[in-house]
ROLODO-869744 format. One record per residue (C-alpha): residue in three letters; x, y, z. Coordinates in steps of 0.05 Angstrom, whole numbers. Each point is the difference from the previous one (the first is absolute). Layout:
# ROLODO-869744
bavo, x, y, z
ALA, X, Y, Z
...
# end
This chain:
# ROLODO-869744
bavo, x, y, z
UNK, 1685, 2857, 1585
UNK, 2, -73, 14
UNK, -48, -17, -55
UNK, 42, 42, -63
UNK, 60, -39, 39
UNK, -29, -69, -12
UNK, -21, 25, -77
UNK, 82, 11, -9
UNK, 16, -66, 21
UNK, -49, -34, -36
UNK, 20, 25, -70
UNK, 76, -8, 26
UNK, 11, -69, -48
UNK, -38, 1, -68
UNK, -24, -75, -7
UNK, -4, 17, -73
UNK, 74, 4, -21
UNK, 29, -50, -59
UNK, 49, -45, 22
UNK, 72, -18, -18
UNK, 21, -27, -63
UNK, 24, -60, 28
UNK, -5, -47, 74
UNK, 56, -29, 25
UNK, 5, -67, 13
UNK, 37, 5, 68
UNK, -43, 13, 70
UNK, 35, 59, 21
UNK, 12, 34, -67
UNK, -75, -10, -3
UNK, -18, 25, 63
UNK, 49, 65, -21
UNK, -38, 14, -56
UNK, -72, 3, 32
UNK, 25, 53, 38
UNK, 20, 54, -47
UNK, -42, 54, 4
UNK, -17, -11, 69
UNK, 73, -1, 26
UNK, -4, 71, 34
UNK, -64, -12, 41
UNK, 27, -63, 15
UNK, 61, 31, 32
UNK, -41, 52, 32
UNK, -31, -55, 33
UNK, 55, -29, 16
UNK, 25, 54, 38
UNK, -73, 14, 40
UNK, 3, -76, 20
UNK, 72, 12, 26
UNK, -17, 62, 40
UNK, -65, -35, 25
UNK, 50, -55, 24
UNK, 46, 48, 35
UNK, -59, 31, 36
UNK, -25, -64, 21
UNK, 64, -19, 35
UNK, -3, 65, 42
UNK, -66, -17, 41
UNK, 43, -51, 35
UNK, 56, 49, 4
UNK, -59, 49, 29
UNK, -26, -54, 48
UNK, 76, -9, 21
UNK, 7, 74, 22
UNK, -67, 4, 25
UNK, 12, -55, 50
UNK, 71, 30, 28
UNK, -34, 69, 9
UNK, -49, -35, 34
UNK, 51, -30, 51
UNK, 45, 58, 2
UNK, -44, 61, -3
UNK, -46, 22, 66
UNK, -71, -1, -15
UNK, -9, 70, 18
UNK, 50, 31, -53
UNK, -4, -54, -56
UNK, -44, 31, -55
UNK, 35, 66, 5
UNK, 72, -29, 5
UNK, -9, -45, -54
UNK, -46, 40, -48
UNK, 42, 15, -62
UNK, 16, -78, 4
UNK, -71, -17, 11
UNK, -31, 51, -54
UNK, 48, -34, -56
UNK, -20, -69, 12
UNK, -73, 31, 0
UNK, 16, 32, -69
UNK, 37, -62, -33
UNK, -57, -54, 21
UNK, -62, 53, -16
UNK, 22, 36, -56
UNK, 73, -36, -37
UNK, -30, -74, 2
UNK, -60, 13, -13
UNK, 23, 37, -59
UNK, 42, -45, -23
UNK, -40, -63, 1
UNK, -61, 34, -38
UNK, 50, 26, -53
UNK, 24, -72, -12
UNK, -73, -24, -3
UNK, -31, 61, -42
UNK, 62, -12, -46
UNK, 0, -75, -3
UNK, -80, -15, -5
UNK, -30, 53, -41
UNK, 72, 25, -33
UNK, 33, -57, -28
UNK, -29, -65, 6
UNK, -70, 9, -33
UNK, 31, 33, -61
UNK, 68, -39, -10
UNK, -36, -67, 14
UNK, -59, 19, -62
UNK, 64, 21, -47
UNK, 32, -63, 11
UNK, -67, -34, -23
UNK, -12, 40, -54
UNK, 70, -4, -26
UNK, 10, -76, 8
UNK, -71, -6, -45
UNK, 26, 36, -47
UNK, 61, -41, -2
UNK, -40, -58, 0
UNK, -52, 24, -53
UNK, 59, 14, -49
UNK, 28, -80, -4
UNK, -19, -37, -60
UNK, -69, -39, -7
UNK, 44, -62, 22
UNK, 16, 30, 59
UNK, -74, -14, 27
UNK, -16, -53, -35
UNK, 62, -43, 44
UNK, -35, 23, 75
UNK, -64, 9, 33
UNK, -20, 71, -5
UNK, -28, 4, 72
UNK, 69, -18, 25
UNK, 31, 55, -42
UNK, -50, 41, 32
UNK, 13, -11, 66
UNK, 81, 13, -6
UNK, -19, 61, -25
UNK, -47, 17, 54
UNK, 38, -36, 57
UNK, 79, 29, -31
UNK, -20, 71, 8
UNK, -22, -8, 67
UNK, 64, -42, 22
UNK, 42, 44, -16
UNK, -25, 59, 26
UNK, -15, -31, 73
UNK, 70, -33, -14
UNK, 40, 63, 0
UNK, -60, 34, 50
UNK, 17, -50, 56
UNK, 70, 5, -11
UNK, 4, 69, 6
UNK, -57, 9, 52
UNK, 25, -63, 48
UNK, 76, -18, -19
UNK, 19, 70, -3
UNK, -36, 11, 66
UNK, 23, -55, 43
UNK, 78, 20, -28
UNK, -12, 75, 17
UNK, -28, -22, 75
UNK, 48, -52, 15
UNK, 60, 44, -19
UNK, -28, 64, 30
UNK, -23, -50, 60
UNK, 75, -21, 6
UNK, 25, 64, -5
UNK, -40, 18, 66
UNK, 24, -57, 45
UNK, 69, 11, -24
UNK, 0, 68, 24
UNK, -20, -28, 67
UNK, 41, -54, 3
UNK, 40, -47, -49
UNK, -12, -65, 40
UNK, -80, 6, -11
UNK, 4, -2, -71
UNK, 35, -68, -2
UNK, -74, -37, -13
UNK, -22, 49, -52
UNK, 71, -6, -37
UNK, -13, -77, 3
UNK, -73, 3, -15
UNK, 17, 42, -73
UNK, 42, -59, -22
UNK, -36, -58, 27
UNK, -62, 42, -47
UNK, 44, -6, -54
UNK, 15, -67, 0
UNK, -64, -19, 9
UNK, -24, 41, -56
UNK, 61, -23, -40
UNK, -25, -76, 13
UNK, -81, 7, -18
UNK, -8, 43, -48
UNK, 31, -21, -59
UNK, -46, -66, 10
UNK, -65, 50, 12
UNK, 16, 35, -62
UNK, -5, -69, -36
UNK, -63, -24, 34
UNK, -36, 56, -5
UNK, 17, -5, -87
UNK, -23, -67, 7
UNK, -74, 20, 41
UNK, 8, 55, -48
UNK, -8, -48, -62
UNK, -45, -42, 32
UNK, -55, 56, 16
UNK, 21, 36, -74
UNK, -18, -79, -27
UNK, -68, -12, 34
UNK, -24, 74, -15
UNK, 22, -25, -68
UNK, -40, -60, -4
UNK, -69, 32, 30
UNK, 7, 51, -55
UNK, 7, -45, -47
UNK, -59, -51, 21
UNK, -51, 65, 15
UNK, 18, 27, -73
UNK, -17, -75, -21
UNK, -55, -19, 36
UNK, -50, -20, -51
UNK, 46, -48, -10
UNK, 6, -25, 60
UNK, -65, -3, 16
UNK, -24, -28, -68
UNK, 44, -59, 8
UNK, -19, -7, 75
UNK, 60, -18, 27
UNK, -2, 30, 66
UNK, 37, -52, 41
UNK, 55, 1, -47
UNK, 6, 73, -10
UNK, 9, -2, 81
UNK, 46, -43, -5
UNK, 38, 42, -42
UNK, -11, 61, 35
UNK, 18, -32, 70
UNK, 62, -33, -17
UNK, 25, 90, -10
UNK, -38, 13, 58
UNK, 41, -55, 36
UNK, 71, 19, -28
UNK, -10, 77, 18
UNK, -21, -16, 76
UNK, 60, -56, 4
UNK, 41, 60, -36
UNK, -26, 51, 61
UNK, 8, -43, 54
UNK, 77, -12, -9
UNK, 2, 74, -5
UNK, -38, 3, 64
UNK, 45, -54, 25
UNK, 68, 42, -11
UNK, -35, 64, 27
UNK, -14, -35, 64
UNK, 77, -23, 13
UNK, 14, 81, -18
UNK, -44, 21, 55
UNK, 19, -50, 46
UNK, 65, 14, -5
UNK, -6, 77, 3
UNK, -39, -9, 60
UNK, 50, -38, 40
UNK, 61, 55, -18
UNK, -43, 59, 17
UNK, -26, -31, 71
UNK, 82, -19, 12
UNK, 10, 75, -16
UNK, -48, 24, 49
UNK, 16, -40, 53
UNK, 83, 15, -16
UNK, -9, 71, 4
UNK, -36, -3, 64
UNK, 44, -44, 40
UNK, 63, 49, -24
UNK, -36, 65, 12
UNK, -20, -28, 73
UNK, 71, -18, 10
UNK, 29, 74, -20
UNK, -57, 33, 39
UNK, 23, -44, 66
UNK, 74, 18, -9
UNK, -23, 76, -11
UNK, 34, -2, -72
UNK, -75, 23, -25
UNK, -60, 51, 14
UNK, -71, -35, 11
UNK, -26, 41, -48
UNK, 48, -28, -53
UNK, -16, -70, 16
UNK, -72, 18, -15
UNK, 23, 31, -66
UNK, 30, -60, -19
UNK, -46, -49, 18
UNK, -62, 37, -36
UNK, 53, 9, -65
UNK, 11, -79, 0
UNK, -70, -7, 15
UNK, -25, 40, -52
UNK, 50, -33, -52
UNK, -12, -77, 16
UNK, -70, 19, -3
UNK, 9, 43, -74
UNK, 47, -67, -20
UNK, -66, -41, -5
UNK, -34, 44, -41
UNK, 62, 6, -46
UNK, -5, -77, 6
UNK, -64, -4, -38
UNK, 11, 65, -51
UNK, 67, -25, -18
UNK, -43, -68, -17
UNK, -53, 39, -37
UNK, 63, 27, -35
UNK, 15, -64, -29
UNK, -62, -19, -8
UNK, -3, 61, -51
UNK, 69, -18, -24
UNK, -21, -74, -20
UNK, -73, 36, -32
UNK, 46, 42, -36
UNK, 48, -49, -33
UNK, -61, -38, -16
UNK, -32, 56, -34
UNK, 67, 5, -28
UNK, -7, -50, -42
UNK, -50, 33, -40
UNK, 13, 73, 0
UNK, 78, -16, -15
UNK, -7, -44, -65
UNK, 32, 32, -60
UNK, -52, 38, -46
UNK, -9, -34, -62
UNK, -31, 20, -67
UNK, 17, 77, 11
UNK, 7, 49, -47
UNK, 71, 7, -38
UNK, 22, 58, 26
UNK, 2, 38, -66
UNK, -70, -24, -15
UNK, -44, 49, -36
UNK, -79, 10, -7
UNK, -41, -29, -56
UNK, -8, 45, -56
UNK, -69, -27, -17
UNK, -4, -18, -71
UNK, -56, -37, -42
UNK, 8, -61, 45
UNK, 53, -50, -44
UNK, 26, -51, 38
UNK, 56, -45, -22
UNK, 27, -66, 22
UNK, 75, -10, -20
UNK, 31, -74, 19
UNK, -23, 11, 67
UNK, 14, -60, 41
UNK, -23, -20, 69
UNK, 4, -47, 62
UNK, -7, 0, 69
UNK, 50, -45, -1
UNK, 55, -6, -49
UNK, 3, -67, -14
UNK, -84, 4, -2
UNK, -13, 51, -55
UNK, -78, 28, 0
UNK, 10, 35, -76
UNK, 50, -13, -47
UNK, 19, 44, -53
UNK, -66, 38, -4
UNK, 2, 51, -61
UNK, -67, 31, -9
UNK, -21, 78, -25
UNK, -69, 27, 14
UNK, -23, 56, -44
UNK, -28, 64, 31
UNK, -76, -13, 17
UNK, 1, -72, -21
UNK, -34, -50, 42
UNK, 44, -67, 5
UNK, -27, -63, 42
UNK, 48, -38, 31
UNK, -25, -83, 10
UNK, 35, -53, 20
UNK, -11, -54, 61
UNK, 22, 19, 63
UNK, 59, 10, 23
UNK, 15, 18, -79
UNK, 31, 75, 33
UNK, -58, 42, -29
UNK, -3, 37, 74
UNK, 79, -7, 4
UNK, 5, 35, -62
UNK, -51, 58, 25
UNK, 38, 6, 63
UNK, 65, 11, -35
UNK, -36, 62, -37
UNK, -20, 33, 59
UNK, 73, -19, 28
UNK, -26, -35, 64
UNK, 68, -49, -22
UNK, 59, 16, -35
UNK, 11, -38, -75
UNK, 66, -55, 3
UNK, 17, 22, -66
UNK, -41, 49, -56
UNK, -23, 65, 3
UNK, -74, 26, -2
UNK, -18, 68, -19
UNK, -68, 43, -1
UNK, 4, 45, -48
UNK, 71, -3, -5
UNK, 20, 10, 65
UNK, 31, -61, 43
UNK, -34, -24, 57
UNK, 60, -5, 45
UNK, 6, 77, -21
UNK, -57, 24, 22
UNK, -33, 13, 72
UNK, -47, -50, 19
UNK, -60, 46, 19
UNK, 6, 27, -65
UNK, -8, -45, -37
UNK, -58, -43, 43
UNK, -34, 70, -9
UNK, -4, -15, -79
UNK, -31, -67, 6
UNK, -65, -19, 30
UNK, -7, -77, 19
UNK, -62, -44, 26
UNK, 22, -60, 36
UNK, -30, -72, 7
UNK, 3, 12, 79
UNK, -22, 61, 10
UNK, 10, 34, 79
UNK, -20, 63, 19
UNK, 17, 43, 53
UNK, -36, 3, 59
UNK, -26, 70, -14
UNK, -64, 29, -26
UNK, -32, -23, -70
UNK, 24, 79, -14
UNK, 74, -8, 11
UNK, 4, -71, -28
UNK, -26, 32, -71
UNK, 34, 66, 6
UNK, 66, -33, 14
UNK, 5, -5, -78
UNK, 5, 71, 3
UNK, -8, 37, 64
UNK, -14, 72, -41
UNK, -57, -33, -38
UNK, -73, 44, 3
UNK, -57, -31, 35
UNK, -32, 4, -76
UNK, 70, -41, -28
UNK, -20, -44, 67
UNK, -70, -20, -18
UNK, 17, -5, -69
UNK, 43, -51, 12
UNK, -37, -36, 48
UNK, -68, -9, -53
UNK, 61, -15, -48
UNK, 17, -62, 39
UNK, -73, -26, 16
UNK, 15, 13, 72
UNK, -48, 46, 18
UNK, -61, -31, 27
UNK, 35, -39, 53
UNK, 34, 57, 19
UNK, -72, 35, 16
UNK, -12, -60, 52
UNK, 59, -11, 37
UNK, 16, 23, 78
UNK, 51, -19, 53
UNK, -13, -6, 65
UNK, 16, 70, 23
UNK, -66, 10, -40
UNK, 35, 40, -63
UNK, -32, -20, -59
UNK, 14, 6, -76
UNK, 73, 26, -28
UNK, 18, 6, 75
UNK, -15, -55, 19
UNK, 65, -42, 20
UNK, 13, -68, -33
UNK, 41, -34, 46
UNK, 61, -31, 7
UNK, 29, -13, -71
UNK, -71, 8, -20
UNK, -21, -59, 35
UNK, -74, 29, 8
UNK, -20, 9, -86
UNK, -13, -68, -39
UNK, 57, -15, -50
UNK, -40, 36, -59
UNK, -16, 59, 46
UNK, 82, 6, 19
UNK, 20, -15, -81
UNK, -55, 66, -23
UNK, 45, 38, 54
UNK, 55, -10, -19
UNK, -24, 6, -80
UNK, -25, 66, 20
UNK, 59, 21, 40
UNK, 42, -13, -74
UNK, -54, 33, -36
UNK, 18, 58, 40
UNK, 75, -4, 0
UNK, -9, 1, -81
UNK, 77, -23, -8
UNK, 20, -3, -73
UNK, 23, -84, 11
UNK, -54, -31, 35
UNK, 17, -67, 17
UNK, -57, -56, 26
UNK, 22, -60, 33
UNK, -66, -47, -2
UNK, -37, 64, 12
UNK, -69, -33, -16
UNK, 9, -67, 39
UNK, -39, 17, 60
UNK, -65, 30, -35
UNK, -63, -41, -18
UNK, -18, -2, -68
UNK, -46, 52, -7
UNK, 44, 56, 36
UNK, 66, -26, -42
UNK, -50, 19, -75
UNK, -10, 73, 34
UNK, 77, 6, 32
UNK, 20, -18, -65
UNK, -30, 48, -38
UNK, 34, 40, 50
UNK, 65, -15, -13
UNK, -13, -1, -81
UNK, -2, 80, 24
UNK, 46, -2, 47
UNK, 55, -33, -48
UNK, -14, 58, -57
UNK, 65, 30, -10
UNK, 46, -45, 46
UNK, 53, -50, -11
UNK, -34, -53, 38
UNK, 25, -72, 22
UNK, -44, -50, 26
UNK, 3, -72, 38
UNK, -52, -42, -2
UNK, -10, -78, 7
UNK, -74, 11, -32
UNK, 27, 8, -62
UNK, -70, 30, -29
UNK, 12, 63, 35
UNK, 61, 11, -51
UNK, -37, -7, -54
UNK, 3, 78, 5
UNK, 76, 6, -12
UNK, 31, 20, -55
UNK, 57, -48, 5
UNK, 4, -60, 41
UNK, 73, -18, 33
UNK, 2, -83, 21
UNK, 54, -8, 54
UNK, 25, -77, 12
UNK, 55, -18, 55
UNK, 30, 78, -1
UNK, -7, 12, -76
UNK, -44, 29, -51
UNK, -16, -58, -38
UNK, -64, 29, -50
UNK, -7, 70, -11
UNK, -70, 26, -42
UNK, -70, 11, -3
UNK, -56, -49, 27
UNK, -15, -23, -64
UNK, 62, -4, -26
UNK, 27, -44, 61
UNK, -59, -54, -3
UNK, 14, -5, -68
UNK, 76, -15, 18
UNK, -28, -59, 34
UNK, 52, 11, 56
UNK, 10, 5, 66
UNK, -55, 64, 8
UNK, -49, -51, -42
UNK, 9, -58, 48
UNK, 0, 46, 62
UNK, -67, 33, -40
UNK, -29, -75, -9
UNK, 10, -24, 70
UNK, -41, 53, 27
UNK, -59, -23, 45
UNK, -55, 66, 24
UNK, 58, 52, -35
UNK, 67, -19, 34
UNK, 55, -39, -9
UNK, 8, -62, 17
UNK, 71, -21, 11
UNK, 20, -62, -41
UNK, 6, -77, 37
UNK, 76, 2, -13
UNK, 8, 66, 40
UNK, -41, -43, 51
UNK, 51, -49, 3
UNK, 53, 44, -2
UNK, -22, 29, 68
# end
């Protein structure tokens, strides 16, 4: 029974369950939202923790009646005189508590919190994972990590605690004043005085905990931030060996986060402090008035023993309120931090009447686009350009030219200022985004891969691919003989083997052929390459271009390159200069211009360009 019971509770909250269109910027509005879907459990604890409460203020109650049939009740007739009485309080501590407390847990643990704290992960990385490429490239990804990981959580324990201790302590104190007001007015005086001394106190600290506990918040969310970043750099750092001032660095976060703690620490410390003073005044009130009502008869012992344990039992429940309603805004602070993040507008989206690509024979055309990052520093100016279906265009220039500014405008990583571009027709800003990256296959200078197996790296092209299409591919892109050696340290060997972070255990070359072969696979009809050859030696960049020779059949292909002999290839070469097309033809036809593409062609030293002295100077 208990074990189908548990089953129930666990599937109670789907972690798998999109999330709203939209996060509001506000803490409460945000905190609202987490909880749809989860609002009806939440009340249902809500009401166990209440009744758990209410039970818990009747052992004292029980204790009270116990000790005045103990002085009013002859031995010899007590257990049958005061059965019925006896038998209830037997039922409500052995059975009704019990009960009552295991609900709440059952409900709590293995109900809610496991399954609404994964959904709030998985829903803020998928708010996260649909900002812009800018979006990352302005903060460390570890830090955006850990708001995901550490907002989920704060929130849930947030609203848990308040629920579980808040609503506890209110539910006892009021049903614990409701007791010694039906004994006698004057002994609730210390309890009445106690609630709003609590207040106050609660009223003064924790609006300055909330903001500490941001700040730590921060502080921890910066130095996670900064490890991440120096461990996913650490040939780097170690190639450089600069240890002493990489600990420097790294100490001077370390510093400010445990500065940032303390004066959290600091503030909790006057909280306690203070809360321990009013509850020991409390105690000590409500004994000196009970003792005075019992000695002028106004009281029974037995309610004087009630009372006491209920005061007792509350200053004692008020420090543990102390420290959840600090973890409270602890969480809080962890929250707005992660707020920051999770809350940010979602840019480059779809327009909402966007439409699929209705692949065509791969035309792309260029119409006054113009572009900056900012507006009074344009990147392209007035770029006008048509490529053919399945013509192959180079696209040279020095750097910082916008040859990769121009390819991220076609696959719409960043909107144009002004101009339109269309594949096949059809308007970028029209058209879904996973649509259209679907029709064009691109090989990158840098090229990461995902920590995965060799396996999932290539078949990410195209997941449905054969294990024929697979090793096809993988001959295709000269990659298979390394493949045949490699192993991780979990011992699996060959296509499951795992590469590592980013791909950080494979050469250059070795990461490049992956990536070749995971294009190969994709077979998109734009294929793009973005210094796709750089990293390979010599020898493996003859065979991988053979490759792509085969690989471009068909496509309408565009091509960067600084070693301009690998363009040779193209059928039309496209010379970009300060933001705009400045020479437009064929190898030959540009050398024999004598312009900009000759100079660029004559400067070359091994195959790539060399940038002139006056851009030099200029820098």
């Amino acid at each position: 029974m208990i074990a189908p019971l548990l089953r129930w509770l666990e599937r109670l909250v789907d972690p798998i369950v999109p999330g709203p269109a939209d996060q509001p910027a506000r803490l409460w509005a945000f905190i609202r939202v987490q909880t749809e879907g989860v609002r009806l459990p939440l009340a249902a604890l809500f009401v166990l923790i209440v009744a758990d409460a209410l039970f818990d203020t009747l052992v004292p109650y029980f204790i009270g009646r116990v000790v005045n049939l103990l002085a009013t009740q002859p031995r010899e007739t007590l257990l049958q005189d005061a059965e019925p009485t006896l038998l209830l309080m037997a039922a409500v501590l052995l059975i009704a508590r019990p009960l009552a407390f295991l609900a709440g847990f059952a409900l709590g643990r293995f109900g809610i919190e496991p399954g609404w704290q994964y959904r709030m992960r998985w829903q803020f990385y998928g708010r996260l994972a649909s900002q812009s490429l800018g979006f990352f490239q302005s903060d460390f990804a570890g830090r955006l990590a850990n708001r995901i990981m550490q907002t989920g959580g704060a929130v849930r324990q947030a609203v848990a605690s308040f629920i579980q201790a808040v609503v506890y302590i209110l539910a006892y104190g009021i049903g614990s004043t409701a007791l010694i007001l039906a004994q006698d007015w004057r002994m609730a005086i210390p309890i009445g005085l106690w609630f709003v001394l609590y207040l106050v106190i609660l009223r003064l600290f924790l609006p300055k905990q909330r903001q500490r506990a941001m700040t730590a918040s921060e502080s921890r969310s910066m130095v996670m931030g900064k490890v991440v970043d120096a461990f996913g750099n650490i040939a780097t750092l170690k190639l450089f060996g600069e240890r002493a001032r990489e600990d420097a660095y790294m100490s001077a976060a370390i510093r400010e986060a445990t500065q940032d703690f303390q004066a959290q620490q600091r503030l909790q410390l006057g909280f306690s402090a203070s809360l321990s003073i009013l509850s020991a005044s409390t105690l000590t009130a409500t004994g000196g008035i009970g003792l005075w009502l019992w000695q002028g008869g106004a009281i029974e012992i037995g309610s004087f023993a009630m009372a006491m344990t209920l005061v007792l039992s509350l200053v004692r429940a008020s420090g543990w309120i102390a420290w959840e309603i600090a973890g409270i805004m602890e969480n809080i602070g962890i929250v707005q931090e992660g707020m920051e993040s999770i809350t940010v507008p979602l840019k480059m989206q779809d327009a909402p009447d966007a439409k699929p690509l209705q692949a065509g024979p791969g035309e792309i055309r260029f119409d006054h686009v113009s572009f900056g990052y900012d507006a009074l520093l344009p990147v392209l100016r007035d770029i006008s350009l048509r490529i053919r279906p399945g013509e192959k265009i180079g696209l040279v220039g020095r750097s910082g030219a916008g040859k990769s500014t121009l390819v991220n405008l076609l696959l719409h990583f960043n909107r144009p200022t002004s101009g339109r571009i269309l594949v096949d027709g059809q308007d970028v800003m029209q058209l879904q985004q996973e649509s259209l990256r679907k029709a064009i296959a691109m090989v990158t200078q840098d090229t990461s891969l995902l920590h995965r197996s060799i396996r999932e790296n290539i078949l990410y092209g195209r997941p449905e691919a054969s294990e024929a299409e697979l090793h096809a591919a993988i001959r295709q892109a000269r990659a298979a003989d390394f493949i045949a050696n490699l192993s991780d340290w979990k011992g699996r060997t060959g296509l499951d083997a795992h590469v590592g972070e980013r791909g950080v255990k494979l050469s250059g070359g070795q990461r490049q052929r992956i990536a070749i072969a995971r294009v190969m696979l994709k077979n998109a009809p734009i294929l793009v390459l973005d210094e796709a050859t750089s990293a390979l030696d010599s020898e493996v960049e003859a065979a991988i271009q053979e490759s792509l020779v085969t690989l471009m059949e068909g496509k309408t292909v565009i091509a960067i390159a600084h070693r301009l002999s690998t363009l040779q290839i193209m059928d039309r070469l496209i010379v970009l200069d300060e933001g705009r097309i400045v020479e437009d033809g064929t190898h030959a036809e540009l050398l024999a211009k004598g312009g900009l593409y000759a100079d660029l062609w004559s400067r070359q030293s091994g195959g790539f360009i060399v940038e002139p002295k006056r851009a030099e100077a200029a820098e």
